[in-house]
BALOLO-266345 format. One line per field, with one value per residue: z, x negated, y of N, C-alpha, C, O in turn. Coordinates in pm, whole numbers. Atoms other than C-alpha are relative to their C-alpha. Layout:
<sites>
nZ = [Z;...]
nX = [X;...]
nY = [Y;...]
caZ = [Z;...]
caX = [X;...]
caY = [Y;...]
cZ = [Z;...]
cX = [X;...]
cY = [Y;...]
oZ = [Z;...]
oX = [X;...]
oY = [Y;...]
</sites>
This chain:
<sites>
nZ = [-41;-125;-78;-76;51;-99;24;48;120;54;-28;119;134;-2;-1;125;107;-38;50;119;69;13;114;102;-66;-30;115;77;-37;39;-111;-49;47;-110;-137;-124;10;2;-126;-44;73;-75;-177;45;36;-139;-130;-13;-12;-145;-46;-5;-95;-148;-57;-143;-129;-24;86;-58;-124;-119;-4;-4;18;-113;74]
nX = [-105;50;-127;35;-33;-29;63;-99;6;168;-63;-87;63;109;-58;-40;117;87;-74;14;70;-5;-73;44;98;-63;1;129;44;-38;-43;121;22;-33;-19;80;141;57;-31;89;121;-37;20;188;104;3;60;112;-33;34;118;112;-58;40;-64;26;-87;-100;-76;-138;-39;-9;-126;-26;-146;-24;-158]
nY = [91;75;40;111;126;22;142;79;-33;33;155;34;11;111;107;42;8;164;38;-3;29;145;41;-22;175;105;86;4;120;73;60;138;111;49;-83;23;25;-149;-72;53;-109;-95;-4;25;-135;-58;40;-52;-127;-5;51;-109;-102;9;-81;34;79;-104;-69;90;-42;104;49;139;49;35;71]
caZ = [-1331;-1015;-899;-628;-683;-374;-293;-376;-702;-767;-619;-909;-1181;-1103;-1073;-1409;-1583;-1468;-1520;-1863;-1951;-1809;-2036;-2278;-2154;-2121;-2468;-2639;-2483;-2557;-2303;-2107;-2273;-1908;-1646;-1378;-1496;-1538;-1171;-1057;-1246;-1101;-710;-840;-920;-598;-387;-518;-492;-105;-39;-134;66;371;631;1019;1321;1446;1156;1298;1569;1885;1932;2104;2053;2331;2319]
caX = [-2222;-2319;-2077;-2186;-2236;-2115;-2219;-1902;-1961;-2341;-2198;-1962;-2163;-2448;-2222;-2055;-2398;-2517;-2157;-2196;-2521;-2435;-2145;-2327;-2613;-2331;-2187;-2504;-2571;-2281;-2069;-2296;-2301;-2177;-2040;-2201;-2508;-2543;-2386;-2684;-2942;-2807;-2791;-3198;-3293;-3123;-3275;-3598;-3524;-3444;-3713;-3942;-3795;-3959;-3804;-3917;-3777;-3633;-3413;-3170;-2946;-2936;-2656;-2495;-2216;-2021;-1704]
caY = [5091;4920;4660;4430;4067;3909;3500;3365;3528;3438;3036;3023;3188;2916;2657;2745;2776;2426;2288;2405;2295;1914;1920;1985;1684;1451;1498;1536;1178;1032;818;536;173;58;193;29;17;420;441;194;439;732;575;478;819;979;750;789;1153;1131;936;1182;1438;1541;1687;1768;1571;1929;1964;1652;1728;1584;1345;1051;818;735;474]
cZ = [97;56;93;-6;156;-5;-27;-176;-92;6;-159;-126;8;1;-143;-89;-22;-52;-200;-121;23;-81;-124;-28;-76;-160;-137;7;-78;158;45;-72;130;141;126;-9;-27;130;81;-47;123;148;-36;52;139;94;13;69;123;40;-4;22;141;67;181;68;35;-85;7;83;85;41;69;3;138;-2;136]
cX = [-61;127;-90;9;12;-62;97;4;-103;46;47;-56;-113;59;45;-130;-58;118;27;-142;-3;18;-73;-106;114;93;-118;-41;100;81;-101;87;132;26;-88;-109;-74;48;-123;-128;14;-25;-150;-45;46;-34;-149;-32;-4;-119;-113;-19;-57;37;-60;138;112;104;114;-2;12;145;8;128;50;160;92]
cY = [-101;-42;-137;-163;-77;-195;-102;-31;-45;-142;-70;34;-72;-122;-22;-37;-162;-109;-26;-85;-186;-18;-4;-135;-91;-20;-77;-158;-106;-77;-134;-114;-62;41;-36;10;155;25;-90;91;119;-21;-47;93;59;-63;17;202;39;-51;68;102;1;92;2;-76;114;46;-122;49;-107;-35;-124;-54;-62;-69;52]
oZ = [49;102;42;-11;219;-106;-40;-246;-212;-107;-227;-221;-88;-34;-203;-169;-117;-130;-271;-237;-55;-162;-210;-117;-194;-209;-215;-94;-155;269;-37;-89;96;239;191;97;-33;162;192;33;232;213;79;153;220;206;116;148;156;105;81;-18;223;21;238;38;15;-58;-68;135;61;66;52;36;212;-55;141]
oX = [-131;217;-154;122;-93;-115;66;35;-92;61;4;-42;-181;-17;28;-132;-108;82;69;-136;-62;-58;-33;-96;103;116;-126;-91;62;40;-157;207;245;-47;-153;-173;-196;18;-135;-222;-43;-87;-194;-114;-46;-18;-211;-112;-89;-192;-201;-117;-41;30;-73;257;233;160;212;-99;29;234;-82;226;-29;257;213]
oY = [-190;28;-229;-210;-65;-241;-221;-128;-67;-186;-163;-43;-37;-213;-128;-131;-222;-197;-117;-125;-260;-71;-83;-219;-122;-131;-173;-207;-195;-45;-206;-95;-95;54;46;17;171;140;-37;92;125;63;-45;99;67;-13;46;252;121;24;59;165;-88;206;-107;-87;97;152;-111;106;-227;45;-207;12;-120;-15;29]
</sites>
């Protein structure tokens, strides 16, 4: 039985898997104390996160704004 897994298909079953295992995080945790103060965590960690992202010059496009 060979049925082709196409990337729409692989997209969505990686998406559910990860979807599933948040949910699972997020009750396991419990709801945050404070809202703002888990959306200040969160913009933390993804900034550290970019920041330690390196990327070449050639991988922005060349652009200018013009009014």
């Amino acid at each position: 039985m060979n049925q082709k897994m196409t990337r729409r298909r692989l997209a969505a079953a990686a998406f559910g898997s990860t979807a599933a295992v948040r949910a699972a995080q997020t009750t396991a945790a419990g709801p945050p104390e404070d809202p703002r103060a888990a959306a200040r965590e969160r913009l933390r960690k993804n900034s550290e996160a970019l920041g330690k992202t390196q990327l070449p010059i050639s991988t922005e496009p060349a652009f200018s704004f013009k009014a």
